[in-house]
N, C-alpha and C positions, 0 to 999 in steps of 0.2 A: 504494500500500500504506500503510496508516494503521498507525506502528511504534508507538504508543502501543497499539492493539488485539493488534498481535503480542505485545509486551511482556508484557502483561495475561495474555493468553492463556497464551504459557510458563508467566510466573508461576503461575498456575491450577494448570496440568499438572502442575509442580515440587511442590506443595502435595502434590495428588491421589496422586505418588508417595511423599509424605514426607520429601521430600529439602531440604536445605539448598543453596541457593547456591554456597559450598564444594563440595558431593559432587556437584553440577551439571558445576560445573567442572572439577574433577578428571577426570569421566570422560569432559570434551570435551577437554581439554589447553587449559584458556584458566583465565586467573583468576575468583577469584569476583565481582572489581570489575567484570571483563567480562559477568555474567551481570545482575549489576546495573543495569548501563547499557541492558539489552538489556530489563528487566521494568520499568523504568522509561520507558522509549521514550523514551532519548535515542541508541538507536543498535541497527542491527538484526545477527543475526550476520552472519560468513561466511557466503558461499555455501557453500563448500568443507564447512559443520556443517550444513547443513539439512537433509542423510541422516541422519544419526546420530541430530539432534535428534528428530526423526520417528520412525528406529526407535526411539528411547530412550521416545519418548511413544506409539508404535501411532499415528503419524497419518502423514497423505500432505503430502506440500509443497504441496499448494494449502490444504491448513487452516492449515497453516502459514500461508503468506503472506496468507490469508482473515484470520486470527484466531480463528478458533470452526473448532468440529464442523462436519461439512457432512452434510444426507445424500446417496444418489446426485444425484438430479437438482439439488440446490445445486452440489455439487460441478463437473458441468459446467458450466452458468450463470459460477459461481464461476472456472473454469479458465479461461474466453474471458475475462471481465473483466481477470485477473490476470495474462495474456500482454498483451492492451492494454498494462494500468500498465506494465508491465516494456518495451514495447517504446517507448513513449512517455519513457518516462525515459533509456531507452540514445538515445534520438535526442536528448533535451534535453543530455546530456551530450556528444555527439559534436557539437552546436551550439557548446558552452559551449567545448570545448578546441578547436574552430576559430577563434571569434574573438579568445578569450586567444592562440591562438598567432600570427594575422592581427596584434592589436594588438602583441603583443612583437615581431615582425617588421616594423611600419613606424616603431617607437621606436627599433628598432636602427637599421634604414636610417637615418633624422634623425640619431640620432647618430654613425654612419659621415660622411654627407654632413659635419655641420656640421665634424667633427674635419678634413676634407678640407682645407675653408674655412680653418680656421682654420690647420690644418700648410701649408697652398701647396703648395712643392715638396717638402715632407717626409713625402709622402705615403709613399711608398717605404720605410717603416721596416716594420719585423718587427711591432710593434704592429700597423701600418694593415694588412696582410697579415693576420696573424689574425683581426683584425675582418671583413673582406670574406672573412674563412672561414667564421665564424661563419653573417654574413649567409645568405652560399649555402647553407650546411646546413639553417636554417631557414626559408627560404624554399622546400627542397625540401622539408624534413617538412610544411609548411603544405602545400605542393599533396599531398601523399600523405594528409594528414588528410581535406583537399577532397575527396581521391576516393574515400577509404573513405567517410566518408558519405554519399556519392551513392549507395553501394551496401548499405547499412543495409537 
């Protein structure tokens, strides 16, 4: 989805009803700094506003997410493309917080091990216990991340 064209687009629509940014806002419950960000394409809404925004403009969520009018037959073209991007992005992100969590999990481990090394027999404190809590917990979120996106 290219948020610079959504951006544009909004902004377009917002014009076309006469409305200020402010009175955008207001009747999404977001600020107008937020509407801002959003016709500038530095940031797209909530999902949770894309109804509203829609009925508030008479369009469908895939013009939305398109950026322009569509007519029918764009529109389906339009809807397969736009489930790709969408589905391509939720896998790139369900990549992205696997190996962030894989890496904070073997930085923890090093750091468990090495505190070992270095405490000998003082492993046994309420510290080193907490740590190897830690560990285990994120080591089982990492395999649960594993296997939700196996099933993406």
């Amino acid at each position: 989805m290219n948020q610079e064209k959504i951006g544009k687009f909004i902004l377009k629509l917002r014009k076309e009803k006469k409305m200020t940014q402010k009175e955008l806002a207001d009747k999404l419950n977001v600020t107008d700094r937020a509407v801002s960000h959003w016709e500038n394409g530095r940031r797209l809404p909530d999902v949770a506003l894309y109804k509203p925004i829609c009925e508030m403009f008479d369009i469908t969520v895939n013009e939305l997410l398109s950026g322009e009018r569509l007519s029918k037959e764009e529109s389906i073209n339009k809807a397969d493309e736009n489930l790709i991007i969408l589905t391509k992005e939720k896998s790139a992100l369900y990549e992205a917080a696997r190996w962030g969590h894989f890496t904070a999990t073997v930085l923890l481990f090093i750091y468990v091990v090495i505190l070992a090394i270095k405490k000998g027999p003082e492993v046994a404190t309420g510290s080193f216990v907490f740590l190897i809590m830690i560990l285990s917990g994120t080591v089982f979120w990492w395999i649960y991340l594993f296997k939700i996106s196996k099933h993406k």
